[in-house]
N, C-alpha and C positions, 0 to 999 in steps of 0.2 A: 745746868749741865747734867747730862743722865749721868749716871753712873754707870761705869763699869762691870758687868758680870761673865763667869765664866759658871757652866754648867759642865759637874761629872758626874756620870753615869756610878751609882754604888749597886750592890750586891754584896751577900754574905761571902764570905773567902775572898776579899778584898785585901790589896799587899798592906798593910797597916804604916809603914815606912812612906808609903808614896803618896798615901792619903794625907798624913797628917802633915807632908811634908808643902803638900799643896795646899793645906787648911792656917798655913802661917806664911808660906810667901806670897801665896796670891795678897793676901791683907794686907802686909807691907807695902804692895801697890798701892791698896784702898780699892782692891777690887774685890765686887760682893762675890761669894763663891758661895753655889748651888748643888745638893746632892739630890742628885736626881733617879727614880727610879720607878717600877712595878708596885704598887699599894694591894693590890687587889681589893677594891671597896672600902680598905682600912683607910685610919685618920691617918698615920703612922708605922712604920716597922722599925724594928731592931734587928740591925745586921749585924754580925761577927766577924771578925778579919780572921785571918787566915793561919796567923804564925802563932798569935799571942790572944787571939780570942778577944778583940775588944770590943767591946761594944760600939752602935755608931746607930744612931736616931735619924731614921730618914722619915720626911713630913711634906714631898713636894716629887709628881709626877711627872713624868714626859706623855702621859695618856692623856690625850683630849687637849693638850694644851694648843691653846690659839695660836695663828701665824703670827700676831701685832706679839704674844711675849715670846714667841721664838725670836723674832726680830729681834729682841732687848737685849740678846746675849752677843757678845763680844766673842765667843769659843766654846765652844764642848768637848769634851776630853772623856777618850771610852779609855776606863784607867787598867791598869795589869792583873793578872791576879787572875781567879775564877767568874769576877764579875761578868765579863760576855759573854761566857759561857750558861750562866745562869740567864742571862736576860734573854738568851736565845730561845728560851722554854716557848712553844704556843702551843694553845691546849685547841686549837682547827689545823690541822696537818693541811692543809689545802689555803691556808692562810701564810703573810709573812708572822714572824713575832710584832709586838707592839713597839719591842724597841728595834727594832731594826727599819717600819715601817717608819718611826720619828726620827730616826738614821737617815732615809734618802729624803727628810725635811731639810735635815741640818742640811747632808749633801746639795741639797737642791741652792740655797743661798750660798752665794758667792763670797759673800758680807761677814759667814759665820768664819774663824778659823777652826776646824777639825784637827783634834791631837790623838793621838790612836797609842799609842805605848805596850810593847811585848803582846801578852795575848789578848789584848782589846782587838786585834785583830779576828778573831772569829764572830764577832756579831756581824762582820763585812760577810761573811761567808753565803748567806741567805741573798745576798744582793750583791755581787760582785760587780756587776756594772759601776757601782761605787767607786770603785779603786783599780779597775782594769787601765791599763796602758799608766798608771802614775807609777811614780819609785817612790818605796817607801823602805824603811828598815822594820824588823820584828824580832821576835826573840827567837833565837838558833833552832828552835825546833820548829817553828812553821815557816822555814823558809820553802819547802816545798810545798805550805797549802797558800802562800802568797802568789808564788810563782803558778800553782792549779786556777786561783783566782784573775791571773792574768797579771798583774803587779808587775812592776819592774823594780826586784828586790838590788837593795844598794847596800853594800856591806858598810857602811860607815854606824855609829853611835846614835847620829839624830840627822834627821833626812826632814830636807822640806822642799814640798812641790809645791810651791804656791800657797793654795790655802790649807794646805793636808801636811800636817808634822808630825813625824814618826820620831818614835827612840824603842831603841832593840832591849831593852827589859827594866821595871820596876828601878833599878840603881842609876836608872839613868831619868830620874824625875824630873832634878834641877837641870837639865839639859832640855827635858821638854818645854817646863814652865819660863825659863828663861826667854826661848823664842817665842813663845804663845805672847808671854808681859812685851816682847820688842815690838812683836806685828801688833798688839793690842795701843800699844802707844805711839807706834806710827801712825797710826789712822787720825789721830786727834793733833 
């Protein structure tokens, strides 16, 4: 039997609360959890969160990764916090970013569940065809670049369209992961 995996996007200024919160309930499932991110040519980065300055050892990219291990994963989760905004960075202005180009990967399978939480929401920004016409929630201050995005913003706590589940800010984790773990063990 494969196992189960979910893949989050990390960055520096990461909510440290929601990460680690995801780095012990996902396991309780017995689901592998992936921090995924930008390496630049490195083996390695150390990221910092955001409140309390943790440290957090990222060693696995979403660059160049094959379709057969995107298939593997079970969800990918763009977490809150500065992370999207960082990943947003590309250094060819005439280019999308890396993470946003392995964004309409994920988008693209049906298979994948998509968790976007507070402002994971801005790496959608570059490709809004993404999320145009679905309802999603986000954190109160971009509910005006949801709705510019084309979104159909839903005031509720955690929003799910299908394969795309939203929660409107960082405290709202265990609402995410909860339905990520239900559709992740539905399938099986």
């Amino acid at each position: 039997m494969n196992k189960k995996k979910v893949g989050i996007f990390i960055e520096s200024d990461f909510y440290e609360n929601e990460i680690f919160y995801y780095k012990y309930r996902f396991a309780e499932e017995n689901i592998e959890l992936h921090f995924l991110s930008r390496l630049w040519g490195q083996d390695k980065i150390t990221f910092h969160g955001h409140e309390y300055k943790v440290p957090m050892e990222c060693w696995e990219s979403f660059e160049n990764m094959s379709d057969e291990e995107l298939n593997s994963y079970s969800a990918i989760i763009i977490p809150s916090g500065m992370v999207s905004d960082r990943l947003r960075y590309t250094e060819d202005v005439t280019k999308l970013p890396p993470a946003v180009e392995f964004l309409k990967k994920v988008f693209a399978n049906k298979n994948i569940i998509k968790g976007i939480i507070c402002h994971g929401l801005w790496l959608c920004a570059p490709a809004t065809e993404l999320i145009k016409g679905r309802k999603l929630v986000c954190h109160n201050n971009l509910i005006g670049d949801a709705k510019a995005y084309g979104a159909i913003y839903t005031d509720q706590d955690l929003v799910v369209d299908g394969d795309l589940v939203t929660a409107r800010a960082g405290d709202y984790a265990h609402l995410l992961a909860k339905e990520i773990i239900k559709q992740i063990n539905s399938k099986n």
